[in-house]
N, C-alpha and C positions, 0 to 999 in steps of 0.2 A: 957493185950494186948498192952496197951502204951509202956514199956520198949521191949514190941517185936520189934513192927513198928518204935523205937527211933533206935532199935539196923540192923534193916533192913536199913533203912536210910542212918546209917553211913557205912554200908558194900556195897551201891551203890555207895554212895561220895569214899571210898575210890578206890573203882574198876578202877570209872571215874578217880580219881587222876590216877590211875597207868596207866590204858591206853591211858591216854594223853598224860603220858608223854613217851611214849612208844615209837611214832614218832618220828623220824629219819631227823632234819633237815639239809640242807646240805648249806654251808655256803662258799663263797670265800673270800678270801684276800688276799692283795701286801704284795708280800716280804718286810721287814721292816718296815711295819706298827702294832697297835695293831690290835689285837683280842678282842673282847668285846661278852662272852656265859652269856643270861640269863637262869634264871631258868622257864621251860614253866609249873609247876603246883606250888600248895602250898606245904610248907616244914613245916609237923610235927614230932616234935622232941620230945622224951622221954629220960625219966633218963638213961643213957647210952648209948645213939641212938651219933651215929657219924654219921654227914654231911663232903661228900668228893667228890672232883671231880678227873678224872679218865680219862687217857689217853691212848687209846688201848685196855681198860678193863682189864690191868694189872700193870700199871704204877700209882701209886698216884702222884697227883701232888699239891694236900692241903689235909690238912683232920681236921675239925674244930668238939671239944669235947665237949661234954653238959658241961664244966665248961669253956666253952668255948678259950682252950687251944687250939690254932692252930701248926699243924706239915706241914711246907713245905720239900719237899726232897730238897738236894744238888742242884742237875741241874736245881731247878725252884727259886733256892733262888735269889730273887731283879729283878726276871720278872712278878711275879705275885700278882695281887690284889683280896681281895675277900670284897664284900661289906655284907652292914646289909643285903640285900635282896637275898645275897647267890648269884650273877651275879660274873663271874670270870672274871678278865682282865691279858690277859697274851699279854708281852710289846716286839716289837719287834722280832714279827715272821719268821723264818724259813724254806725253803723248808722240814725240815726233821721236822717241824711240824705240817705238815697236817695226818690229820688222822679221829679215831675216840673218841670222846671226850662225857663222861657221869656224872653227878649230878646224887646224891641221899641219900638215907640216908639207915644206916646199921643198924639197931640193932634186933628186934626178927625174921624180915623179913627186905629184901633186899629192896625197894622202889626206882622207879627209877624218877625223877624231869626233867629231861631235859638231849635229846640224838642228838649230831651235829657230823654232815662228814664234816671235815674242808679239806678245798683245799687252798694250799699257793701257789700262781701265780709272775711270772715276770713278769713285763708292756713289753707290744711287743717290735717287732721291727722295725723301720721306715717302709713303703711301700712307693714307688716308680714306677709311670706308665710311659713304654715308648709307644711312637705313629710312625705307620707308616700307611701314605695315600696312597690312589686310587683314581682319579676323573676324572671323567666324565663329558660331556655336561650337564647332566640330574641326577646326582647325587655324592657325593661323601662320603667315606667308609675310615673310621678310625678304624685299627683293633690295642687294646689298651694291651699291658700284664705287669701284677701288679705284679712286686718282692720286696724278704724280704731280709735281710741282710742274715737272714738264708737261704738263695737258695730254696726258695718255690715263686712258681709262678704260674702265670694263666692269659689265655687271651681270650679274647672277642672280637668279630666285631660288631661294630655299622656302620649303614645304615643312610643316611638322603639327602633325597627330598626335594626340594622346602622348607626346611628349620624347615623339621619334619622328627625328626629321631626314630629310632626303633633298638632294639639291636637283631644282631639275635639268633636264636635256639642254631646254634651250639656252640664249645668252650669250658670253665669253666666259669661256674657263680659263683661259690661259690668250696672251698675244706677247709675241715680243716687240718692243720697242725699237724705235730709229736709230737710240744707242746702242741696239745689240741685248739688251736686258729685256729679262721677263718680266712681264706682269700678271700672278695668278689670284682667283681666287677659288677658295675650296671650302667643304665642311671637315672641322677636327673635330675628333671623336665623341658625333651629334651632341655636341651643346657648343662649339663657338665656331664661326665665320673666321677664315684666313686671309686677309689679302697682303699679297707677297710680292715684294718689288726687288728685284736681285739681278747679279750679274756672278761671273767669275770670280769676284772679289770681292764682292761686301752682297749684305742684305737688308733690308727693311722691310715690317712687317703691321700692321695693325690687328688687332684682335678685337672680335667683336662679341661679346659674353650674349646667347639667344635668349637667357632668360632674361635678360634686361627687358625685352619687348615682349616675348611668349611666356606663359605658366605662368601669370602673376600671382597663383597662390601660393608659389614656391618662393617667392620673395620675399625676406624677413620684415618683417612687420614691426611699428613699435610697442612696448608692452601698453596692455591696458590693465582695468581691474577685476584686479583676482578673483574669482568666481569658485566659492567653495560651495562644496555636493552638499547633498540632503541628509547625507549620513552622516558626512561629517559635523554640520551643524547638530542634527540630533544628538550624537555623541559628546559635543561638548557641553549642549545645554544640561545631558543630565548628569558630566559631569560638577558643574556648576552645582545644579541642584545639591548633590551629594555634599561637595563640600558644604552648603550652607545648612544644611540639618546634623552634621556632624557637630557643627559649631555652636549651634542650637541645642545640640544634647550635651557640650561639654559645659557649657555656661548655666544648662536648667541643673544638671551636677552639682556641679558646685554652689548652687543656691542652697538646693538643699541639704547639705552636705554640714553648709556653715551659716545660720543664719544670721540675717543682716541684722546690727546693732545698731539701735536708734542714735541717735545723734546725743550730744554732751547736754542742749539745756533740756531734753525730753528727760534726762534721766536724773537731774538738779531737780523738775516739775515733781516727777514721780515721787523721787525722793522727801520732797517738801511734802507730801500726800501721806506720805507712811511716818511721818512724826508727827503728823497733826493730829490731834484728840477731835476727830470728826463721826459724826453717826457711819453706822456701817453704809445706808442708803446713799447717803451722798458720795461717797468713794466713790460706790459702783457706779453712781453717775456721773462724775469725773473719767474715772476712767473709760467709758465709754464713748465718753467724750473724744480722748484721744485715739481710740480705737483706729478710725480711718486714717488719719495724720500716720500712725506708725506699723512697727510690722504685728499683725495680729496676732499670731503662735507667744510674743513677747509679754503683749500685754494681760493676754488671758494667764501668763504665768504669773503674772504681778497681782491680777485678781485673783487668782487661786492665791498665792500668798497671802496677802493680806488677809483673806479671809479666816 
């Protein structure tokens, strides 16, 4: 019974091998890049059993021999790699390489290891949104249309209120293109327009900022001039004011503090006045004389002296 159940075993393992790899993966890549196919089950090899990978299901494009003698064709020589683990690398792909591409191994029965639908893609081509507005007191409407260098386009209206926008129903939100690529456009998170040009393999995108056309008061402005409050001018005028009565009370101070000394020939003059042998009458009228000319407190001290 054991070499039954050993031999039942290995005819579910290999079933499962075969059905697994049965599956049909489907795979993109950019023009001019590599290709990297693994192998998606296990690879048993017997005496004579040849591992080969397979292009269209008619095209060899390695074929590796249980003496392990590898055969590349012609048009695959110095693009392709095959490693220990049987994964193919083919180097710099071509549109007229996409296809269908198959692992497995040949010898008393056919066994298949790994089956890929390759698609070779060109990166887009730019996208580009124009914008024309409508506005109103109460709202205003950017209707946006996203083209490609290849003359594919589409456009959409967007709606926005009090500063919450909404895109409407109608229009194109989305088309795919002749090459297979989309072209959307959409609102991101109500404040810019998206239009999105993409494929498999690459993307392009335009952005369109809604405040540039809607909420013009939210747009920075350039500075003008500074407009100081009423308080504040009050405040500083009577600062102002303060300091100048301060300065007023430290200088009336010091006058009287120290009074001002007449000058050097007033006091040569006076002098000349207090040796002279003059009537008392005429001093005083000398000296009164000078009275407004110099400082007063000085000269009534001169005419109290002298007298």
């Amino acid at each position: 019974m054991r070499p039954i159940v050993l031999l039942f075993a290995f005819s579910l393992l290999s079933s499962y091998d075969a059905e697994g790899s049965d599956i049909v993966t489907p795979v993109f890549v950019q023009t001019g890049k590599d290709l990297l196919l693994d192998v998606m089950a296990p690879v048993h090899r017997f005496d004579r059993d040849v591992f080969q990978w397979r292009y269209n299901e008619k095209e060899n494009i390695i074929r590796l021999f249980s003496d392990n003698t590898t055969i590349i064709p012609d048009p695959y020589q110095g693009r392709v790699e095959i490693f220990q683990n049987y994964s193919l690398l083919l180097k710099n792909v071509k549109q007229a390489d996409s296809g269908h591409y198959r692992a497995g191994v040949q010898g008393n029965k056919d066994v298949s290891v790994g089956k890929y639908s390759v698609t070779v893609q060109d990166p887009v081509s730019p996208v580009h949104g124009n914008v024309s507005v409508s506005s109103s007191s109460d709202s205003c409407n950017l209707t946006v249309t996203c083209s490609t260098q290849d003359s594919h386009h589409i456009n959409s209206t967007f709606r926005c209120d009090n500063k919450t926008c909404s895109q409407d129903e109608g229009g194109d939100r989305s088309k795919v293109t002749t090459s297979g690529a989309s072209l959307r456009v959409y609102l991101s998170n109500g404040s810019s327009v998206i239009c999105n040009h993409s494929n498999q393999v690459s993307s392009a995108e335009d952005i369109i900022k809604i405040e540039r056309y809607c909420f013009s008061d939210s747009v920075t402005k350039p500075p003008g001039p500074v407009v100081i409050d009423d308080t504040i001018t009050v405040a500083l005028t009577v600062a102002v004011v303060v300091v100048i009565v301060a300065i007023a009370t430290v200088v009336q101070h010091g006058k009287k503090g120290k009074p001002s000394a007449p000058c050097q020939p007033s006091i040569y003059s006076l002098a000349e006045y207090g040796n002279m042998t003059l009537p008392e009458n005429q001093i005083q009228e000398h000296l009164e004389q000078l009275r407004p000319r110099y400082n007063r407190e000085y000269i009534s001290y001169l005419i109290v002296k002298d007298t």
